[in-house]
C-alpha positions as CSV (number, residue, x, y, z in Angstrom):
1,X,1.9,-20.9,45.4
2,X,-0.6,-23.5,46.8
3,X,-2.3,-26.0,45.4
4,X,-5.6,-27.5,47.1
5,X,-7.4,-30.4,45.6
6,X,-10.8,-30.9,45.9
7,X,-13.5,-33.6,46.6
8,X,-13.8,-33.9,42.8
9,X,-10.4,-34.4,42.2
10,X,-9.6,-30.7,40.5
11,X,-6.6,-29.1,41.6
12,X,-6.9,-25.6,42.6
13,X,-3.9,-22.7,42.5
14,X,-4.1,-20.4,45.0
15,X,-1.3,-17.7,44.8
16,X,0.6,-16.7,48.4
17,X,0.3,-13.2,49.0
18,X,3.5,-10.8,47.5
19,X,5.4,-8.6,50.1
20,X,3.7,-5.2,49.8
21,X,5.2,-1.9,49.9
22,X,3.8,-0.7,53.1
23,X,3.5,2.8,51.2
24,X,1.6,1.8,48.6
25,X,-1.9,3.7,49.5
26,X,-0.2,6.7,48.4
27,X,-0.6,5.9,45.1
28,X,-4.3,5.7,44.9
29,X,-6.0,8.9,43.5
30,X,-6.0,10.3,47.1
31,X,-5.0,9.7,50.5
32,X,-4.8,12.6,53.0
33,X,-1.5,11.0,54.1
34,X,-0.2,12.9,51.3
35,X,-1.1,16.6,52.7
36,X,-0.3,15.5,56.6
37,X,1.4,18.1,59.0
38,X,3.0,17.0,62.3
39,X,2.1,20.3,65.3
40,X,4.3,20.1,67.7
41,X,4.3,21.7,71.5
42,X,0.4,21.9,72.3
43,X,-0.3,22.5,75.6
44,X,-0.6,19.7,78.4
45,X,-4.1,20.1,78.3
46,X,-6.6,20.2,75.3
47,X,-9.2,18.0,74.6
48,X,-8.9,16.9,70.4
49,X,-12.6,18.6,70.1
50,X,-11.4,21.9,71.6
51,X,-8.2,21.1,69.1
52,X,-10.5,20.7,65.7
53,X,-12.7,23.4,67.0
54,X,-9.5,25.9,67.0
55,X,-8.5,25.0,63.7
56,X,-11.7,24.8,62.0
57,X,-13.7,27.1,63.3
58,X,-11.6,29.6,65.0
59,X,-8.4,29.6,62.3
60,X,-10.7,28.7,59.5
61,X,-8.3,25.4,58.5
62,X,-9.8,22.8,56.5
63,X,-8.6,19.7,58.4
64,X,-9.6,16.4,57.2
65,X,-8.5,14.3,60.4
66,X,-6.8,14.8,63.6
67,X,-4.3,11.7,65.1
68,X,-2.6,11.3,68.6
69,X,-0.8,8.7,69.9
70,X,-2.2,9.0,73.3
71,X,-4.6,11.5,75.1
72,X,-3.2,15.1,75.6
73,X,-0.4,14.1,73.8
74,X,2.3,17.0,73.1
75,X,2.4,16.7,69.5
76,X,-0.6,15.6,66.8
77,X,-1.1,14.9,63.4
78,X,-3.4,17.0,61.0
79,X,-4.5,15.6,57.1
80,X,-5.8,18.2,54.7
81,X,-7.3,17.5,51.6
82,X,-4.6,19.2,49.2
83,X,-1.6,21.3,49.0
84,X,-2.7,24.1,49.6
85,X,-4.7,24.0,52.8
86,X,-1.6,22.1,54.1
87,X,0.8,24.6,53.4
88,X,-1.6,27.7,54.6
89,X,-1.9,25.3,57.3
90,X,1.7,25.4,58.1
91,X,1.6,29.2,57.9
92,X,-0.8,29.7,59.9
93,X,0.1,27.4,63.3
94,X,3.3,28.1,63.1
95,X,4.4,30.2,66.2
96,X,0.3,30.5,67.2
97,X,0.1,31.1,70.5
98,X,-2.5,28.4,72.3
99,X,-3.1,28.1,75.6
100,X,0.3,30.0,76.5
101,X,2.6,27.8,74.1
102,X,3.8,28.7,70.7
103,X,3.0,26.0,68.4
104,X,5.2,24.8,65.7
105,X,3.5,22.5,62.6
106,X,5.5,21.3,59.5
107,X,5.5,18.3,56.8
108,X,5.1,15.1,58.6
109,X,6.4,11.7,56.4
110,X,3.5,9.2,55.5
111,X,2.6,6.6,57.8
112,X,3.5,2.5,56.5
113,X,0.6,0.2,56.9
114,X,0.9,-2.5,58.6
C-alpha cells in the first residue's frame, strides 16, 4: 500500500498491484484461448494468407485467428470460437496432406499473459 499526500494535506491510499494469475483471461465469458489447436509439420513454405485461405475457404474451418512465432514457421496456432469447430478442426487436419506434408493438429495449452 502507498500513501501520497497532497498539497492540501489529505492523505491518499493507493493499493500496489496483487500478483495475477497469468491465466486469468480464461475466465472471462470467452477467450478463443480456450478452443486453440497447435498444427504441426506445415510445409517450409506457406504464406499465413494461403494458410487461412486453406482452412477457411478450401476446408470450410471456422478459424478465429492464426499465430506463428516467426515467418514460415513449422508449426502454428489456430483459435476457434467453440468446441466444436475445434474438435472438427482437429479431425479434419489431421494427416491432411498440404503441400506434400501430412499435417498433424491437436489441443494446444493456453498461453500466460505477461
Amino acid at each position: 500500500m502507498i500513501e501520497i499526500q497532497d498539497n492540501e494535506s489529505e492523505n491518499l491510499t493507493i493499493d500496489s498491484p496483487k500478483e495475477e494469475n497469468p491465466y486469468a483471461y480464461l475466465d472471462r465469458d470467452f477467450s478463443s484461448e480456450n478452443f486453440k489447436i497447435i498444427v504441426k509439420n506445415l510445409p517450409k513454405y506457406y504464406g499465413l494468407n494461403e494458410f487461412r485461405k486453406l482452412l477457411n475457404e478450401k476446408l470450410k474451418l471456422s478459424s478465429n485467428k492464426i499465430k506463428t512465432i516467426r515467418r514460415n514457421c513449422p508449426y502454428a496456432f489456430v483459435c476457434f470460437r467453440n468446441d466444436e469447430d475445434r474438435d472438427k478442426a482437429i479431425e479434419v487436419l489431421s494427416n491432411f496432406n498440404w503441400k506434400g506434408k501430412q499435417l498433424q493438429a491437436m489441443k494446444a495449452k493456453a498461453a500466460p499473459t505477461h
